[in-house]
Backbone as CSV, one residue per row, in Angstrom:
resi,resn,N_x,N_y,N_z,CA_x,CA_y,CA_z,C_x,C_y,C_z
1,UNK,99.592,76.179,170.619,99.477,74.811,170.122,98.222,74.705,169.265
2,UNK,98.345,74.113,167.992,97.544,73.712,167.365,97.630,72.537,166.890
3,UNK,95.563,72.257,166.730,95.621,70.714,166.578,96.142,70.254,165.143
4,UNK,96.447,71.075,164.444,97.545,70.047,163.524,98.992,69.919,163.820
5,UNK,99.634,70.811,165.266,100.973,70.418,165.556,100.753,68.765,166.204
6,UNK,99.554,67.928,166.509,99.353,67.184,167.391,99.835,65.783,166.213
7,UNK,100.545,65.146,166.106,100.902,63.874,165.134,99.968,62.875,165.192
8,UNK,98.475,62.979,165.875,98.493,61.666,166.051,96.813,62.457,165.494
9,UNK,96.073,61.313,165.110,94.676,61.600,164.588,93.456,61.052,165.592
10,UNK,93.223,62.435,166.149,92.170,62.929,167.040,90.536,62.980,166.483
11,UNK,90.683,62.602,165.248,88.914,62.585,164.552,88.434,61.845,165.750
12,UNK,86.834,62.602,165.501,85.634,61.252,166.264,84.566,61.643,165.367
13,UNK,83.355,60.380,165.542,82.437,60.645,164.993,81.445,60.485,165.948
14,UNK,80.127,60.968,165.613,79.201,60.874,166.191,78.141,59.558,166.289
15,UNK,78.308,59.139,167.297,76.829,57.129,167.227,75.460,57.640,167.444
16,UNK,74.965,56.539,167.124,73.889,57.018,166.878,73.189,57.605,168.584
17,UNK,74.072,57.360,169.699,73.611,57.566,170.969,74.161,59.557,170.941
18,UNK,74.838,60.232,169.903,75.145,61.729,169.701,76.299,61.359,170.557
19,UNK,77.189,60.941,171.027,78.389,60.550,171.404,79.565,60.388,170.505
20,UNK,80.761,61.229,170.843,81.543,61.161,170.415,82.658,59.863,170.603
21,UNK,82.749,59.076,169.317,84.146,57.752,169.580,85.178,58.268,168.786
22,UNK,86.180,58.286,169.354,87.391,58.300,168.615,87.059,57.591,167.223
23,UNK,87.540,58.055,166.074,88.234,57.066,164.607,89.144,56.135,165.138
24,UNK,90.658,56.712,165.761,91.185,55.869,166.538,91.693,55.910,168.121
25,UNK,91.081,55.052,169.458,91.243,55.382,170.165,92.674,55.255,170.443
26,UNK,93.324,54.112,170.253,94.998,54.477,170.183,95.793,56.048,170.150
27,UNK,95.702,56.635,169.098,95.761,57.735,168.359,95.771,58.484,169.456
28,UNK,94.088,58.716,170.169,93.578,59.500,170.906,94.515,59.240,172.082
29,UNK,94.549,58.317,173.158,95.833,58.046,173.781,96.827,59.087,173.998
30,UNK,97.245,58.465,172.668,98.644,58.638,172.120,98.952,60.740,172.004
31,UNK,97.821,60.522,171.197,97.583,62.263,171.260,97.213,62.867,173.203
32,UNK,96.720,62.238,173.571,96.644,62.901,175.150,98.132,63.073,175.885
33,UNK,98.568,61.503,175.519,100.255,61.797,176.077,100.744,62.764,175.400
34,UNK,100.909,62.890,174.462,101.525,63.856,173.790,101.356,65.218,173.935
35,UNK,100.100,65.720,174.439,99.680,67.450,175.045,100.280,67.287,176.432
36,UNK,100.093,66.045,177.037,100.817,66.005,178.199,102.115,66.526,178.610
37,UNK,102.511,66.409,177.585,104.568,66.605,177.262,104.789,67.478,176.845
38,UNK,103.637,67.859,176.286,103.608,69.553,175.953,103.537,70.465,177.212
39,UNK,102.651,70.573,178.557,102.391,70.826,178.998,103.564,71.480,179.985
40,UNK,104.929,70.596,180.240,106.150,71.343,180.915,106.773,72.724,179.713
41,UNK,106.199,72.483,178.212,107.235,73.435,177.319,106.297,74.634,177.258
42,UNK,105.149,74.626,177.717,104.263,76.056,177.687,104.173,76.215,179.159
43,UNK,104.537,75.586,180.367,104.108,76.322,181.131,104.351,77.907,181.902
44,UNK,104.896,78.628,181.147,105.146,79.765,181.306,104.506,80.732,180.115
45,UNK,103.557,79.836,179.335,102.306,80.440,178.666,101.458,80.240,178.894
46,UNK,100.665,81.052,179.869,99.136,80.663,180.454,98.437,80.045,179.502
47,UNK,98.230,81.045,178.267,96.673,80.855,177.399,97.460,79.254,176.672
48,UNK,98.534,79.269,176.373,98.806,77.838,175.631,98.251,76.856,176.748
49,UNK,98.723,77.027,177.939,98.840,75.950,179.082,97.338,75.713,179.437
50,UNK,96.315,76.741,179.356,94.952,76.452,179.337,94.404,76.030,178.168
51,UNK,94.735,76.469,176.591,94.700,75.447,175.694,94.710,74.414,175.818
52,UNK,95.693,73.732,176.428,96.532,72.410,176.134,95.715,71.558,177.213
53,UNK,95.226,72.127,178.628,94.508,71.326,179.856,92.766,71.089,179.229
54,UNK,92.731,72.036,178.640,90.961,72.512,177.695,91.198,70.759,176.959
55,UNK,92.315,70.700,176.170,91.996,69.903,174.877,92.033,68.064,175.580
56,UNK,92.927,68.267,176.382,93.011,66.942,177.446,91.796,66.676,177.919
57,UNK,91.326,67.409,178.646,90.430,67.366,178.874,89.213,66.952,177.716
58,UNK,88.869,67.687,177.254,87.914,66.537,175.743,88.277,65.734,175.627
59,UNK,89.362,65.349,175.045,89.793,63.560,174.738,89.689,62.804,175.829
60,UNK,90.251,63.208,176.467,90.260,62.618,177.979,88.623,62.085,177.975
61,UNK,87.423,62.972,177.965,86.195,62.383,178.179,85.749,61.594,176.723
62,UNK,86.534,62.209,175.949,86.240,61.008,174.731,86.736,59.569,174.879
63,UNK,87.433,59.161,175.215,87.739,58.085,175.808,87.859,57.906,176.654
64,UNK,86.842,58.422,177.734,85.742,57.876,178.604,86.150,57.888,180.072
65,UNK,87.910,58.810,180.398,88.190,59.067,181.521,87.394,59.990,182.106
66,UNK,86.600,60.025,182.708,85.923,60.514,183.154,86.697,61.882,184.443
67,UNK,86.831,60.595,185.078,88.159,62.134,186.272,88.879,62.973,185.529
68,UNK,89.558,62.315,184.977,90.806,62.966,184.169,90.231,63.981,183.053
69,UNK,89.213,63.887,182.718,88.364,64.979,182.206,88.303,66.278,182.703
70,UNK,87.466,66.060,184.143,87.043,66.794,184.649,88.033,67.789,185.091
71,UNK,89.382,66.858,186.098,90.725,67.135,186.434,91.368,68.535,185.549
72,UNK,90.869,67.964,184.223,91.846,69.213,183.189,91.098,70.366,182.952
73,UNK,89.623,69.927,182.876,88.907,71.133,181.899,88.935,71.901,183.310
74,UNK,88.715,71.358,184.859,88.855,72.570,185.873,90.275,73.176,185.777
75,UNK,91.224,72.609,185.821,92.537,73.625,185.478,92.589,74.425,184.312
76,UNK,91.897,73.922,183.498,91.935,74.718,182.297,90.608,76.386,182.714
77,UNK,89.379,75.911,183.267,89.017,77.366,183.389,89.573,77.974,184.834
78,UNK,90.301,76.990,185.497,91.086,78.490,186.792,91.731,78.872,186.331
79,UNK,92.645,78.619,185.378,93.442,79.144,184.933,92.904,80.232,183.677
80,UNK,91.756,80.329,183.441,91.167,81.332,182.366,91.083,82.336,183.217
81,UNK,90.501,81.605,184.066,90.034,83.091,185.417,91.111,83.671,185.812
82,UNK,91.907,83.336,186.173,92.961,83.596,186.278,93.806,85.163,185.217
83,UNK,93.709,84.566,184.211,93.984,85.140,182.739,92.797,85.936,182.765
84,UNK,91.453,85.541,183.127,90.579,87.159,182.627,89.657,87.082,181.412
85,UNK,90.196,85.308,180.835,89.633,85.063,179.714,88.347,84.802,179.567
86,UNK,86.724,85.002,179.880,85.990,84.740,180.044,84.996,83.710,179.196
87,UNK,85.562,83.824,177.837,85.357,83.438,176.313,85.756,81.702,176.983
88,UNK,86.970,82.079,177.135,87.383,80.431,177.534,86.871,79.573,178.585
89,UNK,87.310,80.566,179.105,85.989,79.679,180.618,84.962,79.246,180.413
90,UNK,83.803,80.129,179.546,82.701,79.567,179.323,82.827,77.947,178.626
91,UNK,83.625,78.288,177.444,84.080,77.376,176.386,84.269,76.359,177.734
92,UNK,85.112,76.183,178.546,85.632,75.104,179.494,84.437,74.717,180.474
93,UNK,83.654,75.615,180.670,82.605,75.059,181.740,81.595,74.435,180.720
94,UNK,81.273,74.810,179.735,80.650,74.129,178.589,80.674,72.593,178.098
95,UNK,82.235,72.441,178.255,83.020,70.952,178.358,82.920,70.407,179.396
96,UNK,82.882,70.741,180.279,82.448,70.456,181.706,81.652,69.410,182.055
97,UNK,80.222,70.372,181.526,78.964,70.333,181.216,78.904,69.067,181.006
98,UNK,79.223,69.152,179.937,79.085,67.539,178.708,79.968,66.864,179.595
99,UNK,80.956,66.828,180.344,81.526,65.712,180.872,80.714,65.348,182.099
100,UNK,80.013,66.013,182.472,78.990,65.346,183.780,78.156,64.898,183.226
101,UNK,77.858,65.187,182.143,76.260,64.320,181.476,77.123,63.248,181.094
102,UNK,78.035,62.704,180.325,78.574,61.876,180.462,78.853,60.612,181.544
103,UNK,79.421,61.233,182.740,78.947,60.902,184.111,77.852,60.112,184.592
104,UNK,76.452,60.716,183.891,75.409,60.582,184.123,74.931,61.431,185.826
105,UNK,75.695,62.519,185.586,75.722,63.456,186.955,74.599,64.272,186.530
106,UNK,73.887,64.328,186.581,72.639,65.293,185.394,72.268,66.262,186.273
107,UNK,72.804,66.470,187.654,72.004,67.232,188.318,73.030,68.345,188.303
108,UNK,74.109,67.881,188.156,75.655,68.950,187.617,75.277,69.804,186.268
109,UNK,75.560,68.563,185.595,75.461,68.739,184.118,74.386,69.528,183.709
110,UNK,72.885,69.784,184.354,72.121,70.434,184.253,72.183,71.730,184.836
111,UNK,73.060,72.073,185.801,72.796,73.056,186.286,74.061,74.241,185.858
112,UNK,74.989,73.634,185.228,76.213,74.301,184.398,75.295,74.501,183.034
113,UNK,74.703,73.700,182.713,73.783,73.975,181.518,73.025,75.031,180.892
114,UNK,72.044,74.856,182.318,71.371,76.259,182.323,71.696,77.848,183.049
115,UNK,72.902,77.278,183.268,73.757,78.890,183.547,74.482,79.260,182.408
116,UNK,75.373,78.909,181.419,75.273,78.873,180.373,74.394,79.854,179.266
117,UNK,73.328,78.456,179.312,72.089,79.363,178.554,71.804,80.798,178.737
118,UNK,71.382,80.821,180.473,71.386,82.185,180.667,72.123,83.161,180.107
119,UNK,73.261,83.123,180.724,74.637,84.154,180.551,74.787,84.021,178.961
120,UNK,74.274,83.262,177.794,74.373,83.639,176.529,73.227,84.246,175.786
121,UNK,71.910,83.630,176.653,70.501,84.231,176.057,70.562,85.721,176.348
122,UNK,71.565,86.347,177.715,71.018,87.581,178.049,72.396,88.440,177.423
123,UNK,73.454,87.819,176.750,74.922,88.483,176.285,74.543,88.951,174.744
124,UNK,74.450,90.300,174.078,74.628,90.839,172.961,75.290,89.604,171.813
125,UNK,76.936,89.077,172.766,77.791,88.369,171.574,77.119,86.991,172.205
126,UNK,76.241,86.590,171.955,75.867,85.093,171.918,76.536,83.946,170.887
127,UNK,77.346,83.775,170.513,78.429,83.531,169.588,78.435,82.073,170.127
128,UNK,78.606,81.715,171.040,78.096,79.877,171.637,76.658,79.983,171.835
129,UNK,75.600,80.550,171.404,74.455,80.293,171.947,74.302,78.905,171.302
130,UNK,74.039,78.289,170.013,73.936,77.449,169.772,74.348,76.197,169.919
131,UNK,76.241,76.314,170.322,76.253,75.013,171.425,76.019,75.099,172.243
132,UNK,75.486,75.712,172.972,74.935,75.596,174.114,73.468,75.050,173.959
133,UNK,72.416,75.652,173.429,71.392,74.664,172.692,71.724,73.039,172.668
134,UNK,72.621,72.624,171.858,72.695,71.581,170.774,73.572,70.821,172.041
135,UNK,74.211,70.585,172.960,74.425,70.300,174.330,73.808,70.026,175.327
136,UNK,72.977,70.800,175.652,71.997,70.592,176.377,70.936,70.029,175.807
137,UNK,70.501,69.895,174.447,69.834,68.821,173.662,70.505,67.701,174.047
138,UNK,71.484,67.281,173.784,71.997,66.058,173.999,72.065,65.649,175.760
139,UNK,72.354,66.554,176.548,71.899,66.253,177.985,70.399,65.742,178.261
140,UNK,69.747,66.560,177.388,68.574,66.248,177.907,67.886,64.668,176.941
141,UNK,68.754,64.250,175.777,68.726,63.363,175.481,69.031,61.801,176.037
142,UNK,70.195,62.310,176.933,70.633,61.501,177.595,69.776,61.191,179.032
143,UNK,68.886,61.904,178.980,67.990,61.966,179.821,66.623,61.356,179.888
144,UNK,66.801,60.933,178.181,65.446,60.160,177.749,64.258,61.323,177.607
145,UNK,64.268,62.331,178.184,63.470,63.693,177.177,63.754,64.108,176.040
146,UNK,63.409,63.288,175.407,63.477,63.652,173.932,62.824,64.724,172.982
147,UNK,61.399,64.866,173.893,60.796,65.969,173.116,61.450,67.201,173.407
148,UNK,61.688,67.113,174.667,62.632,68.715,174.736,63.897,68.780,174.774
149,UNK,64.424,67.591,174.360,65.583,67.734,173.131,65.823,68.001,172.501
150,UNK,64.709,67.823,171.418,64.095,67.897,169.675,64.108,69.948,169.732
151,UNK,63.699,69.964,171.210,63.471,71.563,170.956,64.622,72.165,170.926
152,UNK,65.317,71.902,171.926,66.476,72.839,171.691,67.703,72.186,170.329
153,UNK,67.875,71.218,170.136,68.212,71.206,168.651,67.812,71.602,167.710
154,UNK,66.371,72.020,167.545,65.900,72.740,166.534,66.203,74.315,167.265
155,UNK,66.384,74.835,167.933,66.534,75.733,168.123,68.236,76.100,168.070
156,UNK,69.201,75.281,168.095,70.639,75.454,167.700,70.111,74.887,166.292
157,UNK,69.574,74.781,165.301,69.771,74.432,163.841,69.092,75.696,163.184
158,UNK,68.232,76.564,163.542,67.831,77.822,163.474,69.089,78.702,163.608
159,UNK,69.953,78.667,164.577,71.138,79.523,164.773,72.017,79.509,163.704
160,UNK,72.376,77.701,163.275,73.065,77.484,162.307,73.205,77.783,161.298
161,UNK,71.700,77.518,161.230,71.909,77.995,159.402,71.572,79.185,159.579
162,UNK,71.841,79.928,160.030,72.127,81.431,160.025,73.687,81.870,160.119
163,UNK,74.126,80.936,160.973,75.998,80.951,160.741,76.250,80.791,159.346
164,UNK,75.496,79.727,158.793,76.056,78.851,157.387,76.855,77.957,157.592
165,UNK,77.335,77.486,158.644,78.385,76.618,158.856,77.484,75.285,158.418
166,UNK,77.951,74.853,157.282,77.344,73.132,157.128,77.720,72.512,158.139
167,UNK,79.106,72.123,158.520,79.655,70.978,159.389,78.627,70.822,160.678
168,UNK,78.023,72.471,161.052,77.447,72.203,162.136,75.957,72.185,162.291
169,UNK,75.541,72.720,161.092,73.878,72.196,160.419,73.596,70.825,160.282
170,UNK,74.993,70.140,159.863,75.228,68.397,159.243,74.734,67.691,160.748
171,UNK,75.497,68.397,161.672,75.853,67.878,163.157,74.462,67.717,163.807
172,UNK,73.645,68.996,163.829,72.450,69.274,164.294,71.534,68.573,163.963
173,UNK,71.413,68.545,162.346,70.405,67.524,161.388,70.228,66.203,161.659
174,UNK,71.579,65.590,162.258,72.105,64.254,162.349,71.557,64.087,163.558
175,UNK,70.949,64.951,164.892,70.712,64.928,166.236,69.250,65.084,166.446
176,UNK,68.878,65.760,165.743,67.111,65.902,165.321,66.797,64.679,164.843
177,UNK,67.518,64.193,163.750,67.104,63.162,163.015,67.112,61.791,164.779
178,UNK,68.036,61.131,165.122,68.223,60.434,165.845,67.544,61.052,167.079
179,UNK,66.913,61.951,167.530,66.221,62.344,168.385,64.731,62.177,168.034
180,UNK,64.360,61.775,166.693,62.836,61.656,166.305,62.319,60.211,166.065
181,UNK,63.614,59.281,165.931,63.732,57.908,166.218,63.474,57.903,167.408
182,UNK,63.565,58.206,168.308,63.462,57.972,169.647,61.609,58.104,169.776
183,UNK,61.560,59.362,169.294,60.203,59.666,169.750,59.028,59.141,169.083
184,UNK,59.252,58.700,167.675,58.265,57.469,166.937,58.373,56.284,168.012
């Protein structure tokens, strides 16, 4: 499954709180039912069927279900484990992450955080090191530590522009910036 088989428009943007809102939450909904219904036609494809619980799961905390978040992204990494996929799991405990800071569970959310970090600061393919940074910036934003927010976003915007990826230099820039409002 891919997100352009999905009919319905899943954009969000970022507020100035680094929170993701739907463009349209309808849409978003609409798009959750819809992986939902997907979910009986793959289930005899693991990696789709953990796809499909992974992506529920995000929207799901994008519009602010909080359980139902959590509910998917854990089926989505037993079922990685399961599969062997480790790439994904992380990816899913990562989402996790952000859905307990969401929560305002910080003592969760912090501690999936910095396991994370670890297991990417000490891995050769650090390939998420930087969301993982730029996440835990925003945890710790949400935390009202802003200065050591500021750090680890500058430290995922160092990564970035070494990727070259604009979209996610744009993302970072946009989080530093609204993280230095805070601290004036």
């Amino acid at each position: 499954m891919k997100l352009l088989d999905i009919p319905y428009n899943l954009d969000f943007y970022f507020d100035k709180h680094l929170r993701e809102v739907p463009i349209s939450k309808n849409d978003m909904i609409k798009g959750i039912d819809f992986l939902k219904n997907e979910i009986l036609s793959h289930c005899d494809n693991g990696q789709e069927l953990a796809s499909i619980y992974g992506l529920i799961g995000v929207y799901s905390r994008i519009i602010n279900k909080i359980e139902e978040s959590k509910k998917y992204l854990s089926l989505a990494i037993e079922l990685n484990r399961q599969l062997g996929n480790h790439k994904r799991i992380f990816v899913n405990e990562l989402r996790l992450a952000h859905t307990y800071q969401w929560e305002k569970n910080f003592q969760e959310s912090n501690k999936i955080f910095k396991k994370l970090m670890e297991q990417s600061e000490n891995n050769s393919d650090n390939h998420y090191l930087d969301f993982v940074y730029q996440h835990y910036g925003k945890n710790l934003y949400d935390q009202s530590d802003y200065r050591l927010a500021l750090t680890y976003f500058e430290k995922a915007l160092r990564l970035r522009v070494n990727k070259g990826n604009q979209e996610l230099i744009d993302s970072t820039e946009y989080a530093i910036s609204i993280c230095n409002e805070q601290i004036k």
